[in-house]
C-alpha positions in Angstrom: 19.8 16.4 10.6 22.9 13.7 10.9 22.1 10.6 9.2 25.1 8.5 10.6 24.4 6.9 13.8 27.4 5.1 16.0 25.3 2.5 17.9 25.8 -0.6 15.7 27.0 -3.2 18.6 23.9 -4.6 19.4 22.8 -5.7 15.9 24.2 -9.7 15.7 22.5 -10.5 19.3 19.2 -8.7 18.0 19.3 -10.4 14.5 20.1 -13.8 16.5 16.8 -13.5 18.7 14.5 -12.4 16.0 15.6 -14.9 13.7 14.1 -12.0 11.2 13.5 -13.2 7.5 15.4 -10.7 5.3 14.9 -10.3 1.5 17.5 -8.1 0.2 17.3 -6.5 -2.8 19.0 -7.2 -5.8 22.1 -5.4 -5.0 24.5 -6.4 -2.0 24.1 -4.2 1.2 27.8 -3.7 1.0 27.7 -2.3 -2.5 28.6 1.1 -2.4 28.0 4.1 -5.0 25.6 6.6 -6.4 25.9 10.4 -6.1 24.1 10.9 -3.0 23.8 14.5 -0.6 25.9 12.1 1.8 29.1 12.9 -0.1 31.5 9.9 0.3 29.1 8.3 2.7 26.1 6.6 0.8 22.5 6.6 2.5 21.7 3.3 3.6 17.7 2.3 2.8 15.9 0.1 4.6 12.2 -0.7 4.6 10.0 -3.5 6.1 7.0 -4.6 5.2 3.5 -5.5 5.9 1.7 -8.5 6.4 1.7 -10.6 3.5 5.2 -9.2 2.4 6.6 -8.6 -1.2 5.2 -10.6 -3.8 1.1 -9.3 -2.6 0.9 -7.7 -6.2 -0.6 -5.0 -4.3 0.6 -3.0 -1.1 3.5 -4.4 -0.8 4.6 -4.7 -4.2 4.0 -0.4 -4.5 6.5 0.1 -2.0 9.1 -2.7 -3.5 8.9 -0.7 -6.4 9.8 2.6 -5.2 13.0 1.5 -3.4 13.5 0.1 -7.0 13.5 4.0 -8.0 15.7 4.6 -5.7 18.0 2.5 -6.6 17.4 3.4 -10.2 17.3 7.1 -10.5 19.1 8.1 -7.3 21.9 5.4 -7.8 21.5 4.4 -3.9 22.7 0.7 -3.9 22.5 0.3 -0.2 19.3 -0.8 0.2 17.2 -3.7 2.1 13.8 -4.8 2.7 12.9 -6.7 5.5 10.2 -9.7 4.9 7.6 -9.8 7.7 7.0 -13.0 9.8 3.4 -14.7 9.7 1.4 -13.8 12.3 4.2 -12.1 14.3 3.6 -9.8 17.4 4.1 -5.9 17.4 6.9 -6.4 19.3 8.3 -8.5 16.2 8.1 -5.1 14.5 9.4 -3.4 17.1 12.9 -5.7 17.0 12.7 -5.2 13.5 13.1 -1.9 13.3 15.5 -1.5 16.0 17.3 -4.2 14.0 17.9 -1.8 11.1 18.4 1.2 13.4 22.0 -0.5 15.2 22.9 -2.3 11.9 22.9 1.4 10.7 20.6 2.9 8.0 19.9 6.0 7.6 16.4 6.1 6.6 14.3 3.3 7.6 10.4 2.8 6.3 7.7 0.9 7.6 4.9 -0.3 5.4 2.1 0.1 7.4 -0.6 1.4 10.1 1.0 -1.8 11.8 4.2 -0.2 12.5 2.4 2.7 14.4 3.3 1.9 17.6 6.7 0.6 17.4 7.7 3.4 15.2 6.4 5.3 18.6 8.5 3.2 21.1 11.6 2.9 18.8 12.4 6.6 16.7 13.1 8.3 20.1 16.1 6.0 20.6 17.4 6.8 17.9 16.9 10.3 17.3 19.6 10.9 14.3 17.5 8.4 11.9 15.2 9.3 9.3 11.7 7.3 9.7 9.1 7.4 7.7 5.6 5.3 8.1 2.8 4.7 5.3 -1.1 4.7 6.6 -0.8 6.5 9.6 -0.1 9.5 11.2 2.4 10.5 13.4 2.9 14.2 14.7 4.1 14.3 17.8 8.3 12.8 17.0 10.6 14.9 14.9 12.2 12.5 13.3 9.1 10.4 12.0 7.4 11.6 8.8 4.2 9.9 7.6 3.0 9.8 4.0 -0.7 9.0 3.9 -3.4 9.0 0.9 -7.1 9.6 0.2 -7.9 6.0 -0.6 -11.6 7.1 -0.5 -10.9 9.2 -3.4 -9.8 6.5 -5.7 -12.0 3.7 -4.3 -15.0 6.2 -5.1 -13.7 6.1 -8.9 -13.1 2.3 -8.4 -17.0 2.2 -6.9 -18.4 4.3 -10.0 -16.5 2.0 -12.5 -18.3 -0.9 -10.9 -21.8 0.6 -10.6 -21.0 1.3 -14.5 -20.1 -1.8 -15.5 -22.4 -4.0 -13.6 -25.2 -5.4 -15.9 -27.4 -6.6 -13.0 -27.2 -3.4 -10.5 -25.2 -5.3 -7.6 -21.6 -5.5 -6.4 -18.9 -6.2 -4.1 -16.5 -5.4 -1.7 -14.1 -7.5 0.0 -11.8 -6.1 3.0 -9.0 -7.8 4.4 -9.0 -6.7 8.0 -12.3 -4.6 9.7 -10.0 -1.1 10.3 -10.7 2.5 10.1 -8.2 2.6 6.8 -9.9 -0.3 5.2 -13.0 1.0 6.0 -12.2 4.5 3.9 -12.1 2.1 1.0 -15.6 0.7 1.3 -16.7 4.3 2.2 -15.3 5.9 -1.1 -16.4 2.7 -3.2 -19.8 2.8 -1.8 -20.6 6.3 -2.4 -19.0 6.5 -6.2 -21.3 3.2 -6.8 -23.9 5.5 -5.6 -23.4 8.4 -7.4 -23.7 6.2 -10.9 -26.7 4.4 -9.2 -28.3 5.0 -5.9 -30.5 2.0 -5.6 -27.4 -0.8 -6.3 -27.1 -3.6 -4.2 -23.6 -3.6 -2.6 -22.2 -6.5 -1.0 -19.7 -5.9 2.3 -17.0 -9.1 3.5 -14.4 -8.1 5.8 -12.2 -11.3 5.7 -10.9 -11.3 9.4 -11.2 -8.7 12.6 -8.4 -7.3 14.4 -6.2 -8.4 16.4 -6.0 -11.0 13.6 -4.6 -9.4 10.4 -4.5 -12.4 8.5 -6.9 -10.8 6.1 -4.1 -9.6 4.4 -3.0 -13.1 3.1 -5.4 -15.1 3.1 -6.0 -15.8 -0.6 -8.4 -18.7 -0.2 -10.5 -17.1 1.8 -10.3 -14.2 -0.5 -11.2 -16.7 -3.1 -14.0 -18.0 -1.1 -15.4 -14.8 -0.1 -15.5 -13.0 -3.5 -17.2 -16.6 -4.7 -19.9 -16.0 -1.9 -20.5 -12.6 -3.5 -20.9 -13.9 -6.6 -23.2 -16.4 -5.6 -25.5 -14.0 -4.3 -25.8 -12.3 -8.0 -22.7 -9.0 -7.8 -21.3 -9.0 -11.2 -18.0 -6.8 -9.8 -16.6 -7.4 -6.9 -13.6 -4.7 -5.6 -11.3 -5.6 -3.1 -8.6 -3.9 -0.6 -7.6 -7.0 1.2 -3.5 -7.2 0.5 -2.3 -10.5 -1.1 -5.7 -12.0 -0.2 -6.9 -9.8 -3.3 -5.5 -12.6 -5.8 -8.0 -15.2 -4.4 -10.9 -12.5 -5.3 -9.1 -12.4 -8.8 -9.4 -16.6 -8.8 -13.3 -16.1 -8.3 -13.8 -13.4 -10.9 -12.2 -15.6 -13.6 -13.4 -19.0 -12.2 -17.1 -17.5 -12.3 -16.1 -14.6 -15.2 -16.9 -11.8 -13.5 -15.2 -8.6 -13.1 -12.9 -7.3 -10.6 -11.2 -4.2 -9.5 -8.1 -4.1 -7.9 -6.4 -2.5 -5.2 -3.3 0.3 -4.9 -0.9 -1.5 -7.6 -2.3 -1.7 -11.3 -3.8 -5.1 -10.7 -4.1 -5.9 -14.4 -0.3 -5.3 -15.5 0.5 -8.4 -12.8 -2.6 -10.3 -13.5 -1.9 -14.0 -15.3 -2.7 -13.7 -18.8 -5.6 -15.8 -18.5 -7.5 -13.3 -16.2 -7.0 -10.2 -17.2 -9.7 -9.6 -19.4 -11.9 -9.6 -16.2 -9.5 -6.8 -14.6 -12.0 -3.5 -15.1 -9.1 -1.3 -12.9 -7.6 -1.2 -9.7 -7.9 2.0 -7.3 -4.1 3.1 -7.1 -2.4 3.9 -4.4 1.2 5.9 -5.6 3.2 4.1 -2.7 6.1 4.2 -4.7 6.1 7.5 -5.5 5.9 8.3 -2.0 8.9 6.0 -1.2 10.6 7.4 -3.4 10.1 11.2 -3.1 10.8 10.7 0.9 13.9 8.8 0.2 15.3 11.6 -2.4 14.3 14.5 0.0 17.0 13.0 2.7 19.5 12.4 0.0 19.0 16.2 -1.1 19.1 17.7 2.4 15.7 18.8 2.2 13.8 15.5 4.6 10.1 15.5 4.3 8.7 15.9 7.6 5.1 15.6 9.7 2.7 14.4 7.5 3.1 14.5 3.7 -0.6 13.7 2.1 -1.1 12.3 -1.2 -4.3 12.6 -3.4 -6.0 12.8 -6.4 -4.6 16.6 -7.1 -1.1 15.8 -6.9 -1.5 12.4 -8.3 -1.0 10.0 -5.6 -4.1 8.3 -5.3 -6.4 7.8 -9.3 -7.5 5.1 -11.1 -5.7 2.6 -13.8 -6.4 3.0 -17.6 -4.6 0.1 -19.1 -7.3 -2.5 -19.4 -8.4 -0.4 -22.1 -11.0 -3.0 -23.3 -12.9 -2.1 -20.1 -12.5 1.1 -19.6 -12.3 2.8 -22.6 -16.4 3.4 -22.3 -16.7 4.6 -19.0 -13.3 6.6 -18.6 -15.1 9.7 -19.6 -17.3 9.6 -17.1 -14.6 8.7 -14.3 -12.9 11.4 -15.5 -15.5 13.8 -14.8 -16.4 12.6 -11.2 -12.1 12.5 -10.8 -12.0 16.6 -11.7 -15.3 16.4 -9.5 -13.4 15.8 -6.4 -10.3 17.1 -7.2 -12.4 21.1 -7.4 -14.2 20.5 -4.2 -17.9 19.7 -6.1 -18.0 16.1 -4.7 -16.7 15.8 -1.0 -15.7 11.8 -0.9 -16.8 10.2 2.9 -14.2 8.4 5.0 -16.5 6.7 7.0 -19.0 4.0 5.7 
């Protein structure tokens, strides 16, 4: 597949209307180098991002590292990210990405079931680029490849960690935004919680409904939320709610509780003063996957339809470094993980 396109004209009046908020990584776009299957031409990256944007400690952050590993390990310097805009249309997305098509990258990712339907509308205009969408699947355009993950199999590890460190029997989940993917993550966390105990009390928040996806960044009402929980006795309270996730954090410490976070180790970018309530986060490998589809252009060998990412291969687990927590119960999370990854425990996706 080419990965050069020639339409480049239209990219000042598009960037004018937008009025897009760009955050470029820490190298200049017009940096050039790295050994690349492009030869003398380096890939150009670029990859835009969900609602609540880089800095979330969470979603976001996952895939900011990977095209950190790009740059890295594959020496790509030509890389951008592309900062969303708060509470922006899905046509916003739609510019955005046609944005990065005529300014000319190769490979172009968006973080996201958001970006569904404009990665629909725009990939077929612009059929020599490499797209690539997280959370959702795409089968039907050649040149879209979606990476997607069995977040019910690490939020039932995450649900089982709760149910075993909870001293009065009753818990918590917070989700950002009332959607089928959010909802795989309450499915998975209820059913581990019940496989450790199947007469705990689980509390269920869902912070906003769609269309409003403001749950994602919303961290006072995260804060708020999880406080309600806490209120009405759970002694852990998981979230999957984006940025919002840090107000839940704010509750746990301000009431010292526990928490479990969500898809980026949680307790590696917790402030110092609360990570001794960090239990684990469920992780969600979004780096790996940014970076594995990015390297398969540059070799000549693009990932395509839909790449899936579990506990077998590693992209979805659990985090260990809060060792103070876990140490006790990892033995038994270990167990329940080989459970599911040989077939002997069948995780829902559906609460």
């Amino acid at each position: 597949m080419r990965r050069r396109i020639a339409a480049k004209g239209a990219a000042a009046a598009t960037a004018a209307v937008l009025g897009l908020a760009m955050a470029a990584c820490d190298n200049p776009q017009d940096s050039k180098g790295g050994d690349t299957a492009q030869g003398d031409a380096e890939l150009r990256i670029g990859l835009a991002y969900d609602v609540g944007g880089k800095g979330d400690k969470s979603f976001n952050d996952s895939a900011f590292r990977g095209l950190e590993r790009v740059k890295d390990e594959l020496g790509i310097t030509d890389v951008k990210d592309f900062e969303p805009k708060e509470g922006e249309a899905e046509s916003d997305k739609e510019e955005r990405l046609k944005l990065m098509a005529n300014e000319g990258y190769d490979v172009i990712i968006g973080v996201g079931f958001a970006y569904a339907e404009p990665l629909k509308e725009v990939a077929p205009e612009f059929p020599d680029v490499n797209f690539a969408i997280i959370d959702s699947r795409i089968e039907d355009h050649d040149n879209v490849t979606s990476l997607v993950f069995a977040e019910e199999q690490a939020s039932f590890l995450a649900g089982a960690a709760a149910a075993l460190k909870s001293e009065e029997d009753h818990i918590g989940f917070v989700g950002g935004v009332k959607t089928p993917l959010i909802q795989k993550f309450q499915a998975g966390y209820e059913a581990g919680a019940k496989e450790i105990n199947d007469d705990i009390d689980i509390e269920v928040s869902y912070l906003t409904q769609p269309p409003d996806f403001g749950g994602f960044s919303d961290p006072a009402r995260g804060e708020s939320t999880a406080k309600g929980q806490f209120d009405k006795g759970a002694d852990v309270v998981f979230h999957a709610a984006g940025a919002s996730g840090n107000g839940v954090l704010q509750a746990a410490a301000d009431r010292e509780q526990l928490f479990i976070g969500v898809d980026s180790d949680q307790y590696a970018n917790a402030p110092d003063d609360q990570k001794q309530y960090v239990v684990t986060s469920a992780l969600k490998n979004i780096d790996t996957a940014v970076f594995e589809y990015v390297k398969s252009v540059a070799d000549g060998k693009t990932q395509t339809g839909v790449q899936e990412f579990d506990l077998s291969g590693g992209g979805v687990d659990y985090a260990t470094s809060n060792s103070e927590q876990i140490s006790d119960i990892q033995g038994q999370l270990d167990e329940l993980k080989q459970k599911i990854i040989d077939g002997e425990i069948e995780v829902p996706t559906k609460p």
